[in-house]
N, C-alpha and C positions, 0 to 999 in steps of 0.2 A: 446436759446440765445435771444440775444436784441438786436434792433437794437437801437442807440437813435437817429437815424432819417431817417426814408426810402428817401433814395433820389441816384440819378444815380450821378456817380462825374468823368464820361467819360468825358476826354480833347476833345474837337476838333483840333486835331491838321492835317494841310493841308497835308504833305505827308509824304510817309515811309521817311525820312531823317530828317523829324522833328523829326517824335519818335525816329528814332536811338540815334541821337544826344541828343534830352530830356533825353535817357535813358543814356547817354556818354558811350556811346560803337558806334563802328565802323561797316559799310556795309559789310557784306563778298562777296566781289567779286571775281570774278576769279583770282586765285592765291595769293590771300592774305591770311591768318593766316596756310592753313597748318594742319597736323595730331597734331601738336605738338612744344611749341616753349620751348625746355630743358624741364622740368618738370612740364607742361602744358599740360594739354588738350585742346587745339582751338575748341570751337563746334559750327558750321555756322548754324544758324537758320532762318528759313523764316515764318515769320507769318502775316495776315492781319492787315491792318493799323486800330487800334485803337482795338487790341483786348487784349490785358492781362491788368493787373493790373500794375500800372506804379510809386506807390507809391504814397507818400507826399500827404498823405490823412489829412484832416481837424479833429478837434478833434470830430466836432459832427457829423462827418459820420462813427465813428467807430462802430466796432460790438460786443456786449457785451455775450458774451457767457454762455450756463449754468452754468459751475463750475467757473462763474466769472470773467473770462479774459477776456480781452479787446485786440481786434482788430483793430487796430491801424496804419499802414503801413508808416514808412518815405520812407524807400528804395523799389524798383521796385522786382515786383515775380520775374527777370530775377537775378537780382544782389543776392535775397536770396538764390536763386536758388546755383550760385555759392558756397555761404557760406554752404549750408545743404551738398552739394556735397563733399565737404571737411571734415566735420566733420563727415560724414556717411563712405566714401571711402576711407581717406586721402591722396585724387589727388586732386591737384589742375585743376580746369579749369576753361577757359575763354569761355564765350559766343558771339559771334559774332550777332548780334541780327539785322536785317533789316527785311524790311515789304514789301509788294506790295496788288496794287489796287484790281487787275482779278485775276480769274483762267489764263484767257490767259497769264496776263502781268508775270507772275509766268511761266507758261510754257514757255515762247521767253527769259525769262532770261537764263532758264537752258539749251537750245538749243543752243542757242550762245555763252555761257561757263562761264558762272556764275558757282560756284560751292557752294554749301551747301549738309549739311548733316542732317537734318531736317526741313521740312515743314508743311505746314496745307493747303492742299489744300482742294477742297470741292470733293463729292462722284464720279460723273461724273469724274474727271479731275483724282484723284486717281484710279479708272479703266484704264481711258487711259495710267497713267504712268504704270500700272501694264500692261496693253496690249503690250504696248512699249518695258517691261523689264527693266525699269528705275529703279525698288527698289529691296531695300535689306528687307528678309523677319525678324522680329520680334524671337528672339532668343527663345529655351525653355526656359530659364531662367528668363524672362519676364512673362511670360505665367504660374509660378509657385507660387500658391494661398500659400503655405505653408513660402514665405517670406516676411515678416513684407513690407518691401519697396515697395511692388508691388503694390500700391496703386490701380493704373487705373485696373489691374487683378480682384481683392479683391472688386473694388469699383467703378466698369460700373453698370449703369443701366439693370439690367437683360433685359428689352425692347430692349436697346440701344444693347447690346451683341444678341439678337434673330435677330435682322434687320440685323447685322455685318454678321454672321451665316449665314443668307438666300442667300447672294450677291457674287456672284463669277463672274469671266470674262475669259474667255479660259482656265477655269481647275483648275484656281488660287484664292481661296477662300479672300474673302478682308480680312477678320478678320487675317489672317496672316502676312499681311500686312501695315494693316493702325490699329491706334487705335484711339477713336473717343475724341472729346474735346467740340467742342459745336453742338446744335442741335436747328429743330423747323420747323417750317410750313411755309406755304404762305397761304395771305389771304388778306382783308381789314381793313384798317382802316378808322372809318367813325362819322362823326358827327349825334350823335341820333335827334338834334335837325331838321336835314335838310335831314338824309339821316333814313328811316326806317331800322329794321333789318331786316326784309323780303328782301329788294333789296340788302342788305351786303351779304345778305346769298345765293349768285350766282355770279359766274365769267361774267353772261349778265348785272349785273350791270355796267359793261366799257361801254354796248351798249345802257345803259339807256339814251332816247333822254330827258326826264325832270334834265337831271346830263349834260347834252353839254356844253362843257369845264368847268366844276366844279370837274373831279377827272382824276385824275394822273394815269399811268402804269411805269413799270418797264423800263429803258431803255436798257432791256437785251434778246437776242433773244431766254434762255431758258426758264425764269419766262414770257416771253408773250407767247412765242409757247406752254408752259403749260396752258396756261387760253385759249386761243383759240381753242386747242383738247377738252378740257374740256367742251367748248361752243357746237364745232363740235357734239360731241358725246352725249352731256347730256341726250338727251332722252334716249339712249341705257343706259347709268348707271344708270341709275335713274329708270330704269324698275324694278317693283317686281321683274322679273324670274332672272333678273341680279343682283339684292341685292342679293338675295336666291341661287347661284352659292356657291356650296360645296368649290370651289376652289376661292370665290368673289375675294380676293387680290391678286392671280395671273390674275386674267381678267382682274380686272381695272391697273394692273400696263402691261400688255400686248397691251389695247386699249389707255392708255394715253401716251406709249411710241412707234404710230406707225410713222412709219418716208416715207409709200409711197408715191406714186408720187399726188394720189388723195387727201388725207389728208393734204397734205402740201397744195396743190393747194387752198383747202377748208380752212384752217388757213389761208393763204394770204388773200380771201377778206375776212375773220371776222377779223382779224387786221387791212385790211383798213378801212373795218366800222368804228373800235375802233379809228381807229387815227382819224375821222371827230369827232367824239365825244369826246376826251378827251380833258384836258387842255394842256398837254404835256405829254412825255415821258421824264423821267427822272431817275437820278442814287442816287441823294441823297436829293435834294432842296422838294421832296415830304414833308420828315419830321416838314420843317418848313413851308410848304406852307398850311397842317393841322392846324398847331399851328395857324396861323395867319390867317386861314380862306382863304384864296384864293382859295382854293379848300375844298368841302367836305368829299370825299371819297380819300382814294388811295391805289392802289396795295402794299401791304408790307410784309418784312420777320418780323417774330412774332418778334425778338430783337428790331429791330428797331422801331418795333409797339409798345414795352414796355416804351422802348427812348419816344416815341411823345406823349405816351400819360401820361407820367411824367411831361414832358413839359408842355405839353397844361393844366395839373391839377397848375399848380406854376401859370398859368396866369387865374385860378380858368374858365377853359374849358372842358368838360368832354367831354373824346371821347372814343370809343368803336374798338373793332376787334372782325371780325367775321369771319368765316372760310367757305365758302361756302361749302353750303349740297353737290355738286354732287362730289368735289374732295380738295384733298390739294396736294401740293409736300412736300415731307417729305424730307427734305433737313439735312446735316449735314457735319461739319468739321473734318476732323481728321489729327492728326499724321504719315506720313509715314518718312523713312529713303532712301534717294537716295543713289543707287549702287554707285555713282561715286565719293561720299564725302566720304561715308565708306570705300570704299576698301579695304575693308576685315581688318580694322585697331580694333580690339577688343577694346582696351581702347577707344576708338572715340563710338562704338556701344552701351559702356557702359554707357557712358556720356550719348548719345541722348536718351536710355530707362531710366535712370536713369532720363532725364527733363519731362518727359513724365509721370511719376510716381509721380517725386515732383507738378507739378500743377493739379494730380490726385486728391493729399490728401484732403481730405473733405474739410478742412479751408482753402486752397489754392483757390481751388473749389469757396468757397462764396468768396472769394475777389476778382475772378475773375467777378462772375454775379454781384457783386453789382456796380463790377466798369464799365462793358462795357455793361449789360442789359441783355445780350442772355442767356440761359440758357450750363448749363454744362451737359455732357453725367454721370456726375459721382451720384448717388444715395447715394454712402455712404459705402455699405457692411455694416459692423458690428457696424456702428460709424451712428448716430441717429442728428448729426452736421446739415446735410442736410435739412432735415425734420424739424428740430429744424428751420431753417433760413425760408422755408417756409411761417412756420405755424405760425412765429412771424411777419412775412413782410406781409401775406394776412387773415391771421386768425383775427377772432372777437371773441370779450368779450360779451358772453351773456347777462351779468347784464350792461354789457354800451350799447347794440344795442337793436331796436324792437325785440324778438323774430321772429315773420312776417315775417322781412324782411333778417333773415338767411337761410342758406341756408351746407348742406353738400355738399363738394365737393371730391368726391374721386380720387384721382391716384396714388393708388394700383399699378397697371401694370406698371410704372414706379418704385417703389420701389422695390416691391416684394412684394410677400404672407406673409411672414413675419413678415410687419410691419402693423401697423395699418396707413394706411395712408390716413386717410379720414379727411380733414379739412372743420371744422365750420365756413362759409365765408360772407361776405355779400354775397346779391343776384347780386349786380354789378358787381361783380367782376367775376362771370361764363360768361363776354361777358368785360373784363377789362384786367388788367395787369395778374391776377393770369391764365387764359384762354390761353391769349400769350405764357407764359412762361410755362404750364403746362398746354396743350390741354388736354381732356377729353376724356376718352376712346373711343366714337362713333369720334371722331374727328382722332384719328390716328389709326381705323379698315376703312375709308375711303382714307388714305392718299395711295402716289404711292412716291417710290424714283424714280425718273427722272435717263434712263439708261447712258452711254457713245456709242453715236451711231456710227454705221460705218460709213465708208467714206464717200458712198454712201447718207447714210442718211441724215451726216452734210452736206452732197454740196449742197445736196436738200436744206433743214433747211437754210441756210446761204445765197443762191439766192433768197430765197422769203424773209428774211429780208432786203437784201439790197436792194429789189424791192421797199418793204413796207418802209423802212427808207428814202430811198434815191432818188427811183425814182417815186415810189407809181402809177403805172401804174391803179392799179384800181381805185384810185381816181382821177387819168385822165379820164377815161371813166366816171367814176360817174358823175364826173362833166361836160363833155361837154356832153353829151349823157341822161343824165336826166333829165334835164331841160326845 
């Protein structure tokens, strides 16, 4: 395929009620639409603000495919959604489409009687609902490779499907549960001018005193509590004997998710550290605070890493992501269905696997990365679409580039054994957008998906951020007592 012009043409739009309404469909809140309104299917969706494809795309950000078509979109994935639904099924259904901020602001919706019947929450938060007994498990009928429609079945990432497979929570395997949609890493984004890749390439870059207030953290208490164990422990992961563990990826996802009373204690003051050193803590102003140079470094999930540094290349800035050696959080979105929206209503279950399937489909897939950045769990299966979009958005033309300065970049493990999936790149781009979006193999045999801790754990976890946020008692001591 073609693109005829790589570029990201994500709205900024301030909150889920904007997009609802951009999209002209309505909030599903508690007690509105219903199993059914006469010969409708109502299907109550909850998804992150600013994640699917939302239409009314430009002519020259279309995507031009091998057998010729053009990619195009006036109408929003959700609206087509409807339409394919109808002509596949012949039921009508309406989508009830609203967004939210958090994991949290998603969970206090449902508690207090919000009602939906499809979400996208992220891995942690989908364990707890599943710990809880909140969802309905994913039908056989989904799960059956021999029907055309099953897209996301057919067309996971064999990776993405291994990681789904290894995760369970009280007996209850995820992959039954949840199906995935976007994925990716934690890491930095950093100015090669100002920031080396040696100091990218460690989470002790927060603690670098030649970076004081020049780089950003997350302002969220799992993506910093992840980079401070990370701190905590680094010499232990980083030992031969401990790379060389038969079992490596259960140890490091066993020591980067310990939640005792010492380890917390130990993360509190390397986050106080962190917070005398950085510029802020922040939830989204990082991105443009790159672009514009106000800081050089900052803590980022690889989409949004894609986002800034698209940006910062239009105001001809070139920045980089790096993944530090000793760990990543291997983060990811998925699909589940709430018990309480389904209730056991078959044609309701049908719909919500059925949306799950349509933005599986390969070219559903790329309209959604092109429009929002992040990457999709979907590889493709038997349809080569994927691969195709790739290796036309980061692949190089040898008669137009150095030789020199190319480079193979393989992610095989992502597609499968199957395809050839080794792409001829520039060299910039193994520490660039294509890196982001498709980490490299040594990059995600270090990664840990971050667990859903017990109570115990979170109370712990929760008191030392709000120590560290709010009252930052070690930087009371630091500061009168050091001096």
């Amino acid at each position: 395929m073609k693109r005829t012009k790589v570029h990201l043409i994500k709205r900024m739009l301030g909150t889920g009620i904007a997009l609802t309404l951009a999209m002209g469909m309505t909030v599903g809140l508690s007690g509105c639409g219903g199993a059914s309104d006469g010969d409708v299917v109502v299907l109550r969706v909850a998804n992150w603000e600013e994640y699917i494809d939302e239409g009314d795309w430009d002519e020259e950000d279309g995507i031009e495919f091998s057998d010729g078509t053009i990619l195009c979109p006036e109408s929003s994935l959700v609206e087509d959604f409807e339409t394919w639904y109808y002509e596949t099924y012949g039921q009508k259904v309406k989508v009830e489409y609203s967004t939210f901020g958090t994991n949290e602001e998603l969970y206090n919706q449902i508690t207090i009687g919000d009602v939906y019947d499809l979400v996208c929450p992220s891995e942690y938060m989908i364990m707890k609902m599943l710990r809880e007994g909140m969802l309905e498990p994913y039908s056989e009928g989904f799960h059956d490779k021999d029907k055309e429609e099953n897209y996301y079945e057919n067309g996971v990432s064999p990776f993405i499907a291994q990681v789904y497979d290894g995760l369970a929570i009280d007996g209850h395997k995820l992959n039954e549960y949840a199906a995935g949609y976007m994925w990716g890493t934690l890491g930095i984004v950093y100015n090669p001018e100002e920031v080396t890749e040696e100091q990218a390439s460690s989470w002790k870059i927060l603690m670098d005193k030649s970076l004081d207030k020049r780089i950003t953290i997350k302002d969220s208490v799992r993506d910093a509590f992840f980079a401070a164990v990370s701190i905590q422990y680094y010499d232990e992961i980083t030992a031969e004997d401990f790379l060389e563990k038969e079992n490596y990826s259960d140890a490091l996802y066993a020591c980067l998710n310990r939640t005792d009373q010492e380890t917390v204690d130990a993360t509190e003051e390397i986050l106080s550290a962190i917070k005398r050193n950085v510029y802020s803590f922040e939830t989204d102003s990082g991105k443009a605070d790159m672009v514009t140079g106000k800081v050089v470094a900052n803590q980022q999930w690889s989409g949004d890493a894609v986002y800034t540094m698209d940006q910062a290349e239009e105001d001809e800035v070139e920045l980089c992501y790096a993944v530090p050696t000793e760990s990543t959080n291997l983060w990811f979105d998925g699909w589940v269905m709430l018990k309480k929206g389904i209730s056991e209503d078959s044609r309701k279950q049908q719909a919500a696997e059925a949306f799950v399937n349509f933005v599986s489909m390969p070219e559903n897939a790329v309209r959604n990365m092109t429009y929002i950045g992040y990457t999709s769990v979907i590889s493709g299966g038997d349809s080569d679409v994927i691969l195709e979009f790739v290796e036309d958005t980061y692949g190089a033309d040898p008669e137009e580039e150095d030789p020199e300065d190319l480079v193979e970049y393989d992610v095989t493990y992502f597609f499968g054994e199957d395809k050839e999936a080794v792409i001829l790149t520039t060299e910039d781009q193994t520490r660039r957008q294509l890196y982001a979006q498709y980490p490299s193999q040594d990059v995600v045999d270090r990664s840990a998906v971050m667990a859903c801790f017990d109570n115990e754990g979170n109370e712990r976890i929760n008191r030392m951020w709000t120590n560290v946020r709010c009252f930052d008692l070690q930087n009371w001591l630091h500061e009168t007592f050091d001096k």
